[in-house]
Structure formats: C-alpha cells, structure tokens
N, C-alpha and C positions, 0 to 999 in steps of 0.2 A: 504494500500500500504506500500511496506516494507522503511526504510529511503533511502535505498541504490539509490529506484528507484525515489525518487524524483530528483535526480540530473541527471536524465538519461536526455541526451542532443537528441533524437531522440523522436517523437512519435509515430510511429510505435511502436505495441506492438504484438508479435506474439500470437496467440490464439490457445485453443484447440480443436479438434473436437471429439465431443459430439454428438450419434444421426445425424450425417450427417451435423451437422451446427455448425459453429463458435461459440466457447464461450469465452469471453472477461472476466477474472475474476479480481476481484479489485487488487489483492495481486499480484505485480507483481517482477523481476530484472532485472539486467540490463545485456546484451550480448557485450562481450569487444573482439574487432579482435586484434588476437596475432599477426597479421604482425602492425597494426598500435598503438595499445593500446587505440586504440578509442571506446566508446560504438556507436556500429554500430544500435540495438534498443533494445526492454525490449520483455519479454517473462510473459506467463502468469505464477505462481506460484499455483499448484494446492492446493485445500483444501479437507478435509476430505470428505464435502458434492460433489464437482466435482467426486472425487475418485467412492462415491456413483453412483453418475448418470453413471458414465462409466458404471460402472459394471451390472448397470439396464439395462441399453440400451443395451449390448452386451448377455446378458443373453435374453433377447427377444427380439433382433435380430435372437439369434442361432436357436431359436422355427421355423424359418423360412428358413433360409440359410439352416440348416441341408438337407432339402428336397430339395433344389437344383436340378436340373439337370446338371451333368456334362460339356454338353455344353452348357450351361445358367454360370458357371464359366469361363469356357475356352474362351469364349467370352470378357466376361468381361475384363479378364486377355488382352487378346490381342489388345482390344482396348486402355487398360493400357500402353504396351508397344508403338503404337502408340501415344499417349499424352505425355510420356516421351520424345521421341524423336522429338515432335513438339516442345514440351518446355525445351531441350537440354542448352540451354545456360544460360536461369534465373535461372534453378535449379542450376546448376553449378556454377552462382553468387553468391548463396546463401552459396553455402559451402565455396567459396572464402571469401567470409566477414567471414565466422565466426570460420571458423577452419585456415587463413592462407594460404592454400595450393595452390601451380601453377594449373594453367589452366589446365595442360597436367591430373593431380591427378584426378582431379574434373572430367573432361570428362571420363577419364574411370572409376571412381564410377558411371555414369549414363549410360554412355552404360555396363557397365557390367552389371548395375541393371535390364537395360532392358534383355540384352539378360537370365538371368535368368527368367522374367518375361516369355517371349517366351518359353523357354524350360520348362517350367513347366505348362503353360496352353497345353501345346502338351503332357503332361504327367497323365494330372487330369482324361480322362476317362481308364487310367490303376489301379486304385484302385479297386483290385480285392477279392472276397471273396471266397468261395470253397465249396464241397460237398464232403467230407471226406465217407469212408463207416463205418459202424458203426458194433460191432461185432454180432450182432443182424439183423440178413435177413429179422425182421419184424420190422427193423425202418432205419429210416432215419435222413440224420443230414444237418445242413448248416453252415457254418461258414461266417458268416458278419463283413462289417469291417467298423464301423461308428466312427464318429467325437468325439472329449473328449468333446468338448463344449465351456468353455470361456477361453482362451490362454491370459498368458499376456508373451508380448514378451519386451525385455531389450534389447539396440542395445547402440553403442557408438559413438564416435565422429570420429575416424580417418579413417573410410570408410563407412560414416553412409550412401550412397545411398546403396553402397552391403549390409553391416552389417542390416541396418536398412527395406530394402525390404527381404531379407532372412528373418527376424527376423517373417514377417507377411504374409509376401507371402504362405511357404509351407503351415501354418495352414487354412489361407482365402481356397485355394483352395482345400484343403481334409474336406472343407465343418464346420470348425469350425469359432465364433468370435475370434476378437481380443482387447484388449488394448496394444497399442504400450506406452510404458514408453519411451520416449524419453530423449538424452542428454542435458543435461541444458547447454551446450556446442555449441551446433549447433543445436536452438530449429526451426529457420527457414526453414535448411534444410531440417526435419524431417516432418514437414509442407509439407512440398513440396510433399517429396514422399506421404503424405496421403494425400495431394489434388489431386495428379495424379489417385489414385485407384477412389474417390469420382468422377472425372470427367470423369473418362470412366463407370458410373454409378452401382459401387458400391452400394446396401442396404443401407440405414442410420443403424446404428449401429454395421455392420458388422466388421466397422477398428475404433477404439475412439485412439485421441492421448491424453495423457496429459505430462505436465514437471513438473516440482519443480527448487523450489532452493533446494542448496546442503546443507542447515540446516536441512529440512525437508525429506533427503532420507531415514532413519531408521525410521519413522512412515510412511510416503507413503507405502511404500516399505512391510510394515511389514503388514498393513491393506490391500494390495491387495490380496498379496499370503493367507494369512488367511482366506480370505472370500471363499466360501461353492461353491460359483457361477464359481471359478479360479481353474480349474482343472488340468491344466499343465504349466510350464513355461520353456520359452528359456532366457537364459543368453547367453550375449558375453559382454567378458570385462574383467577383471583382475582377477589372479586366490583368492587375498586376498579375494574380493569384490565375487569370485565364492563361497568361502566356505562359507560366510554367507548366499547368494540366498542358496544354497542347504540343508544347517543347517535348515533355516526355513520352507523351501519346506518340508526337512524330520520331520520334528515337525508335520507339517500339512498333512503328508501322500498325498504328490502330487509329481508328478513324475516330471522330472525337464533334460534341454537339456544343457547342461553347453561348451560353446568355449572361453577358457581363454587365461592364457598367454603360451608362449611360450623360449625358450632357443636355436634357432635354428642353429644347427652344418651344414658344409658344408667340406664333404673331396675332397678334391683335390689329387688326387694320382699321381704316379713318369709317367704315362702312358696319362694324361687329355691333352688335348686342351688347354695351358695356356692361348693362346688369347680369348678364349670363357671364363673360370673359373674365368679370371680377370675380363671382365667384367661383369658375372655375381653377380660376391660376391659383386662384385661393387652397383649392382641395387641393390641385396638383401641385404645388409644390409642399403642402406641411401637411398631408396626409402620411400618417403615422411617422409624424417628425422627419418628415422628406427622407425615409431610410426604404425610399425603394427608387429599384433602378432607372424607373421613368420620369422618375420625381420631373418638374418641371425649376428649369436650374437658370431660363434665360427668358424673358418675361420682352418681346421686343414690340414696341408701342408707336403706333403713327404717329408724329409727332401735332397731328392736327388737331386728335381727340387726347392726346397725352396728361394733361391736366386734371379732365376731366376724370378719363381712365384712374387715376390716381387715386382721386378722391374716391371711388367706387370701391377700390382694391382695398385702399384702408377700411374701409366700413365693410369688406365680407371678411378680411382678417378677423376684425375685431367683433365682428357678433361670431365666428366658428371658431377662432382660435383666443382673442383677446385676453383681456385681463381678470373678465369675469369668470375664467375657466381655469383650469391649471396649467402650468408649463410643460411642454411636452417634456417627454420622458425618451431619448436616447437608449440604446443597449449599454454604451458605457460609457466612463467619461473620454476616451479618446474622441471620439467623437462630437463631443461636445469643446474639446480642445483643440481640434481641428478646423470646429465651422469660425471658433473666435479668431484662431490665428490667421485666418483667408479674409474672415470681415479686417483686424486691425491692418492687416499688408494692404490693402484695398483703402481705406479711411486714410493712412499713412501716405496715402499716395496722390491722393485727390476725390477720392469716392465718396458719398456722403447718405446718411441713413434718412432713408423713406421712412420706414415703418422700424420699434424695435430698439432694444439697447443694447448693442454690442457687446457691453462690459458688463450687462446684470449681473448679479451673482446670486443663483436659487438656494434652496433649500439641502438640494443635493449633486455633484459635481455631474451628474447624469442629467441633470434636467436644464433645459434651455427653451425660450421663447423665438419665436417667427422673427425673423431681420427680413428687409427689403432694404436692398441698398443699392443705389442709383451713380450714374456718374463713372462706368466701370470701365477701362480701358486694356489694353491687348498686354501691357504690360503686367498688370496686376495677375495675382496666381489663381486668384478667385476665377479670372475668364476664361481658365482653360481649363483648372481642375475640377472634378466633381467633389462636391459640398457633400451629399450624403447627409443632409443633414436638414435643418429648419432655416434656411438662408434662401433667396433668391434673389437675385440679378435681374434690372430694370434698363432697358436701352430705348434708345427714340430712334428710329427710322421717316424716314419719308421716301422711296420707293422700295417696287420688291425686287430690286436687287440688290438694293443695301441692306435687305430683309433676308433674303438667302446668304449673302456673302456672310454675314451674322452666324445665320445657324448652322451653315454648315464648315466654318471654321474651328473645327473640333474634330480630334481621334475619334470621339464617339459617333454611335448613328441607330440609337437605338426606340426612341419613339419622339412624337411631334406633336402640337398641336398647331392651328389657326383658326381665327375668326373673323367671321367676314357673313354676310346675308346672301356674297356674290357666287355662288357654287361654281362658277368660270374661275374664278377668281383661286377659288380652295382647293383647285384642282390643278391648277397651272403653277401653286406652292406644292403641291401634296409631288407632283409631277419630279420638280427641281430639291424638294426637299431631301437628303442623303440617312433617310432613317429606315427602319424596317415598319414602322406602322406614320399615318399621317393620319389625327382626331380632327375634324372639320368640326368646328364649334361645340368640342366638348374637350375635356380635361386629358391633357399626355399619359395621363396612367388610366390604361386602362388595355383589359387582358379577358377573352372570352373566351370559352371551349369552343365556336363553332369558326373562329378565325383564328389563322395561324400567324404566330410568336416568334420572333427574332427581329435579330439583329443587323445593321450592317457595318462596316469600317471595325474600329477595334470594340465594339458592341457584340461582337464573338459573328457564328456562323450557324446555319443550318437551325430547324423551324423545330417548335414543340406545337402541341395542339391542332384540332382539324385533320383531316386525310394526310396534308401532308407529316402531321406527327406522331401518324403512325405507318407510314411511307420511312420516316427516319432508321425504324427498326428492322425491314427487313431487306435482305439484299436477294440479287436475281440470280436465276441459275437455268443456264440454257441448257435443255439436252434436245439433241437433233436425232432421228433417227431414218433408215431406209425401207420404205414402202414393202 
C-alpha cells in the first residue's frame, strides 16, 4: 500500500473489474473531493501483473463476443440503459463526491450516457459488409466487416458518464473487448458505468476497468498499448497527453481515435439574436466551470452591436452564474492556478476585465468565479492557450474574414459556434470555419448520439458517435473466391 493511503480516512476502496468480478489490489490512493478537500475513499492502484490479467481476460473474452449475434448485443445494451436509469441518482453521487460538480452536470452525464447507450444498441444490427463485382465474370468477392479485437479505451474526469461510456460502448457493440483505463480522478464513477454494462449481463471479460495513481501512468500506459493482444485505442483528454497516446500507438503500428483539446471560437454577428448569443456564450463557456473540451474560449463580436452584446452577456453571466450563486468548483487547484496566471499575463499586458475578478480569493483554492476579459492580443498566452477553465476571451470584428482569421488561428479545431438570423451567412462561416462541428445559433458545447464527434487540427482525429462511431470499430476483410 502506497504511504499516501495509509492516512486515507475512508474505507471504502474502489476496485477493478477483472473477468467480471471485483478485484481488490493491495497498492492502493486516496480520492480527494474538490468541493470539500476531503478524501471521500481510496481506489485500487493497478500493477503490472492486474495490467496482465486485463489483457488475458479481454483477449479470451473477444474468442467469444466476436460471434455474437447482433441482437444478443443490442439487448444487452438496452437492458444497460435500463439499469442506468434505475440507478440515476447513486451514479450521479458518485460523480458528485469526486469531480465536485452540481446535481444538474451529473444528471445529464447519465442521461446523456444513456440515451447514447439506446441509440447505438438501435444501430449494432447496421454493420454492414458488401459484394462488390469483381472484374473477373468467373469470380466472386465479399467484403466483411469484423471486430479489431482488444480496444483499450482512455476517458477523463469532466464528463466521464458521456466520455467514459463513449469510450467502450461503440467498440462493446461492433463486437470487440474492452479495457477501460479509467480517471484516477473519478475512479468510482467509472465503477459505476462498468457495473451498469456487468449488470445488465455483460460477458465476464468483455468490459475490464482498471486505474492507477498518477506516478504510475507512463509504465501502465506504455505496457498496454504495446502488448500484441491491444489493437486499437481511443483517447479523450488533453491534446499534450494526445501526442504521447498516438506517439506510442505509432511506434507500435496501432491505429488510434484521439478527442483532445479544444480552442472554441463563437461569432456573434451585427445580425444575431443578442438575447439568445448572450446566453448562450454564457453556458458555453462556464458550463461546469468551462472544464470541457468545447468550452467556448473566444467570444468574437461585430463591433457594430458590441456594446450592446456586452451588456447582454453580463446580465446572462450574472443571473446563471453571478454572485447570487456559488463559485464554481474546478477538479483542482491547478486549474484554478492556471486560469489566474493566463488572466494576470493578459491584464499585465494591456487586457482589461469585462466581467469578474481576476485576483478573488474563495473559500477554497478549487473554487473560482467567471472572468470575461476583453482587449486580448496574439501576444498574450491567454490567445492561444486553452483556459480549461471559467475564463473567456472577448474580440471585436467587423468582417468575416477578420472573423475567420480569429478563429481559426489556433492548433485546435474542435467545435464552433455562430450567430446570425442569416443561415447564408452561418453556413459560409460553418463552411471556412476549421473545427469538426459548427453550432449555428446555439452554444459550442454540444455532443449528440445521432451526430458524429470529432475533431480537426490538433483536436485529435477520427469520429465517436453515429454510424460512423461504430464504423471506427470494425475493419474490412476481402475474400474473393472462383465461381
């Protein structure tokens, strides 16, 4: 047991699922809630030999799963979704203790988990293969479309019911295993979703969870992908943290699904709906303390209606997020040490605050309030780096191609907004804009099961969700044969 965990004041230790059954491993840490700072309990810390068994168990699981019948998954799946929403509120607890987050966050991480769950068991018997003609009258061909085999999937902390059932859901049901690498963050939540597939009776070996402490992620991490049995991986998580998964991935010749970070621009044109665009930029950027990847990070404003827009924007801050509410809650203080050092390099420089006080100092080094800070230039760290946080960046434009030059001056390219009343208009941005999704008059965050999710630029590659995210999972296999 590591020293950290002998002080853990809780005995609950979260465990991992191995083979269908709880494993309880010696080496354990301790799980600390960002709203309290209290160790809430300890989680299992995996080792080499657990690593092992995952990977046995999910490699002769797949001997089995592969031959599946389609609706022998889809069942499954739906029963899934039913047990989620039996147990709507504990899982929900779960992400409360350990990531911080309101009620409202938590319940749509699980219903949204589910309704993906549903839309995709409604989707498992369309994986379809073809009979192409071949140019040869005396032969014939088929084209099939089967499973890679043992998938490890990588999910994070700030929406791990979505993040983390995307993560194992497409592959489960295009007929591949999984190991979930779970957040060392929110190791109970992760629990949770993979006790819901186990109890709507899931194969033993079909879903294995394991965690680590965060000493141990560069050996875990590097002995999974490596092994022979790991044929493809998905990432979601930070694009720093993306180029190593894919660095090793390409070392080991494995194909790899990357959803990173993001930079997320939102135009507001001389033409938009200010009452709507305000509250939108509103949600998109400081929903659940702008700790998701589409957050809305660059706020770009005609300079015709800018004034106005302004005043709009303060007044949806301040009745959804303001003062008469609590400070958001971050997962740690880094984070919250990060958005101040971005705002004072920016202030330091000439930048000056819309909305919001830089220097507040809360209750707890996790908690921090909305900045809007205006006046931002190419040189400031703020304009390139992702905040990740409760900050957003305010720019005036007067054409749209000082509107485009704006947003797509950035590594990232992973979601958008605009507003405009002129759908010519939203579509000739949505066109030029360099992200994988464009929001025509609704808020950059936003993620459905019946459209498909990704990224472009260093926003990672390759789609979750819809046909094509379960298109992701299975690869072709031509056999031709003589008449």
């Amino acid at each position: 047991m590591s020293p950290s965990a002998t002080a853990a004041t809780e005995s609950y230790s979260v465990p991992f699922y191995i083979s269908g059954k709880e494993v309880h491993p010696e080496r354990r840490f301790n799980v600390v809630s960002p709203a309290t700072g209290k160790v809430v309990h300890e989680a299992g810390s995996a080792s080499e030999a657990d690593v092992r068994a995952a990977i046995d168990t999910a490699a002769d699981a797949f001997k089995t799963w592969k031959k599946s019948l389609p609706r022998e998954r889809r069942d499954i799946l739906l029963r899934a979704a039913d047990v989620m929403a039996r147990r709507k509120e504990e899982l929900g607890n779960y992400m409360m203790d350990e990531t911080g987050c309101p009620r409202q966050w938590a319940d749509f991480n699980v219903d949204t988990a589910r309704e993906l769950i549903i839309d995709v068991a409604g989707r498992v018997a369309g994986i379809e293969g073809s009979m192409p003609t071949p140019r040869d009258a005396n032969t014939g061909a088929f084209i099939f479309k089967e499973p890679f085999g043992v998938v490890l999937a990588v999910a994070p902390w700030n929406a791990p019911y979505i993040l983390g059932v995307r993560s194992v859901l497409f592959p489960i049901a295009a007929g591949n295993a999984a190991i979930l690498k779970g957040s060392e963050l929110c190791p109970r939540t992760m629990w949770g979703l993979c006790s819901v597939f186990h109890e709507a009776g899931l194969p033993d070996g079909v879903l294995n969870l394991l965690f680590h402490e965060p000493a141990n992620a560069a050996k875990i991490t590097q002995m999974l992908i490596a092994d022979p049995h790991i044929k493809k991986i998905n990432f979601t998580g930070s694009t720093v943290v993306g180029r190593i998964i894919g660095k090793l991935a390409g070392e080991n010749l494995k194909p790899v699904l990357l959803e990173l970070g993001g930079k997320a621009p939102a135009i507001v044109w001389e033409d938009a709906d200010l009452d709507n665009a305000a509250v939108q930029c509103a949600l998109g950027a400081f929903l659940n303390s702008g700790q998701i990847c589409m957050s809305t990070e660059r706020i770009l404003v005609h300079k015709k209606i800018r004034a106005e827009f302004e005043k709009k924007l303060v007044g949806a801050i301040d009745k959804i997020f303001g003062s008469q509410h609590e400070p958001l809650v971050l997962v740690n203080s880094l984070g919250v040490t990060k958005n101040k050092k971005l705002l004072e390099d920016a202030i330091s420089k000439g930048a000056s605050l819309l909305y919001g006080d830089a220097k507040a100092q809360e209750s707890t080094p996790t908690r921090m309030r909305p900045v809007v800070v205006s006046g931002v230039t190419t040189d400031m760290d703020i304009y390139k780096t992702e905040s990740f946080g409760p900050t957003v960046s305010l720019y005036e434009i007067g054409t749209e191609e000082e509107a485009l030059q704006i947003a797509n001056d950035t590594e990232y390219g992973l979601s958008s907004a605009v507003f405009t009343e002129d759908l010519r208009r939203g579509i000739r941005f949505a066109k030029e804009i360099e992200t994988g999704a464009v929001h025509i008059n609704s808020m950059s965050v936003h993620d459905e099961s019946a459209l498909p999710h990704g990224g472009a630029k260093a926003s990672g590659y390759g789609r979750f969700n819809a046909t094509q995210g379960l298109e992701e999972w299975v690869r072709t296999k031509t056999v031709s044969f003589q008449w």
